[in-house]
C-alpha positions as CSV (number, residue, x, y, z in Angstrom):
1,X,37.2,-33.7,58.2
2,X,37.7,-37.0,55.9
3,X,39.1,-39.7,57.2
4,X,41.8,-42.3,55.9
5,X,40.0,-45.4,54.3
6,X,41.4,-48.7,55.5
7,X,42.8,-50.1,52.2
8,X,45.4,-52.3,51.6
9,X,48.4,-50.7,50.2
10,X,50.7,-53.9,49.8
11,X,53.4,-52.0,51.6
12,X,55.6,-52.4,54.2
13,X,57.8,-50.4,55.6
14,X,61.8,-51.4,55.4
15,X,63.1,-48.6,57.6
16,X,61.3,-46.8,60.7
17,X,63.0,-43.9,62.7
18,X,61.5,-41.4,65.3
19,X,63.1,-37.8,65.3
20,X,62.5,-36.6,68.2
21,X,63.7,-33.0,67.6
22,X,61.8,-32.3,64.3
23,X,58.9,-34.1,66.1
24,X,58.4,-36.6,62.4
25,X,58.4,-40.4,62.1
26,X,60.6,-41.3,59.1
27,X,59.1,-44.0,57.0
28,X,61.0,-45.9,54.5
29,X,58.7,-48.2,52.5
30,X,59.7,-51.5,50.7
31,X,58.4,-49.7,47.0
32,X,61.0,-47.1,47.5
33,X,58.5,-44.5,49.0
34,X,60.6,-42.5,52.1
35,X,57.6,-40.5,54.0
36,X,58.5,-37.8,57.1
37,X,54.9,-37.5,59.2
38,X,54.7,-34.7,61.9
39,X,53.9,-35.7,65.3
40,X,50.8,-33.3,65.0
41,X,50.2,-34.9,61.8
42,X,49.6,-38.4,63.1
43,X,47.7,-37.4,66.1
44,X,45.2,-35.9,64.5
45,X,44.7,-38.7,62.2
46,X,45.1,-40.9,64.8
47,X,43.1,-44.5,64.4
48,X,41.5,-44.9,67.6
49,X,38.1,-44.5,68.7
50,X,38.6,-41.6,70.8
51,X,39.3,-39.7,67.7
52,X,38.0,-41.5,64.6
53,X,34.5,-42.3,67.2
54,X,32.7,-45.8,66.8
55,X,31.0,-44.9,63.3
56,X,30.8,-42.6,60.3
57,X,30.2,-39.3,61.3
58,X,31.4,-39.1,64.7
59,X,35.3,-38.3,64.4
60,X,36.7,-35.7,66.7
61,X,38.4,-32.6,65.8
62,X,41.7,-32.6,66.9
63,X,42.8,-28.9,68.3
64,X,45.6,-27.8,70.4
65,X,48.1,-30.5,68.9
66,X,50.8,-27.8,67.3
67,X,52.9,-28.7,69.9
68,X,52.7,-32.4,70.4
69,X,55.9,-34.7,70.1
70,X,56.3,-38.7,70.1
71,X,58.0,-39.9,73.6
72,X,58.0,-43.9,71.8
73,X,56.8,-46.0,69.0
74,X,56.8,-49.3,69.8
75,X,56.3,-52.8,67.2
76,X,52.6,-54.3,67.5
77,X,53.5,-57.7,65.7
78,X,54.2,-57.5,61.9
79,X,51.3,-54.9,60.8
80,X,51.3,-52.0,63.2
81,X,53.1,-49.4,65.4
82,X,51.7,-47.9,68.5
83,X,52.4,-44.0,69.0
84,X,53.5,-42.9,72.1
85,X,52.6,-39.1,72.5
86,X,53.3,-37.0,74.6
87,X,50.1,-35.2,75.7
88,X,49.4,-38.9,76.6
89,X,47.7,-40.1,73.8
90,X,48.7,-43.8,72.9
91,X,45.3,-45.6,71.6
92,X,45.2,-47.0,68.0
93,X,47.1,-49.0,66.2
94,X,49.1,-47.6,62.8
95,X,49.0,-50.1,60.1
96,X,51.9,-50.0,57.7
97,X,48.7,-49.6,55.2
98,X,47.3,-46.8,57.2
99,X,51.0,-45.0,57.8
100,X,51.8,-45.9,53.8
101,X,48.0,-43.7,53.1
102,X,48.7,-41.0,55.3
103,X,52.5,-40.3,53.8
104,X,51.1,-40.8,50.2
105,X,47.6,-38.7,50.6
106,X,49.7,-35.8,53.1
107,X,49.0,-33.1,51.4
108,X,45.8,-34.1,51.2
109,X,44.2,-34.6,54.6
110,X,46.6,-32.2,55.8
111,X,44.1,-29.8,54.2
112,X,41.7,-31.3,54.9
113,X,42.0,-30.8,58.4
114,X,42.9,-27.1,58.0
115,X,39.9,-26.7,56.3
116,X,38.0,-28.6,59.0
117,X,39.8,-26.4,61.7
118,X,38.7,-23.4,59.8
119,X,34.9,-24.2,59.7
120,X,35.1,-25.3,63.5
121,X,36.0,-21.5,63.9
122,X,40.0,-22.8,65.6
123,X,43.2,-22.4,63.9
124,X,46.6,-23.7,64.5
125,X,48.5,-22.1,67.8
126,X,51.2,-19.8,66.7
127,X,49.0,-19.0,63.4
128,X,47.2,-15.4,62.9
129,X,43.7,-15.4,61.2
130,X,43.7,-14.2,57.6
């Protein structure tokens, strides 16, 4: 599964809110971009080690998240939020850059990881094999 680059996107966001019953964090970015990124979305793109490992090539495969919600998002100075989730997960920090990428490349690694999913032999709960 690719992973987001760290690039820097110039962004910042202007407006943040946490739906807790869609299970999406609403971005509103200062260039007019609005992004909505599923819970299961972010965790599975989620920054820290325990997923992206400690060097290329050893990310892990995020399965089982369908279902996963965000309990709290919480300000980490004036660059990043932490991501509260509620299997427990709440390493990594979420650069407006890296938030900014992931809402403008969605589509994208969303794919990506379906793909990725696919070739691991898993699919999404609540899905049926094609």
């Amino acid at each position: 599964m690719k992973r987001p680059e760290r690039r820097d996107t110039g962004h910042t966001p202007t407006d943040i809110r946490l739906h807790r019953g869609s299970k999406t964090l609403e971005l509103h970015y200062d260039d007019g971009q609005t992004f909505v990124l599923s819970a299961e979305y972010l965790r599975v793109y989620s920054p820290s080690a325990e997923v992206r490992g400690h060097g290329p090539g050893q990310a892990v495969l995020q399965v089982g998240k369908t279902a996963v919600g965000i309990t709290r998002i919480e300000p980490v100075g004036h660059y990043a939020l932490r991501i509260h989730f509620d299997d427990g997960h709440n390493t990594g920090l979420y650069s407006w850059d890296l938030l900014y990428d992931l809402g403008e490349n969605q589509s994208q690694y969303w794919q990506d990881y379906l793909d990725s999913l696919a070739e691991a032999g898993y699919q999404r709960e609540g899905e049926t094999a094609t």
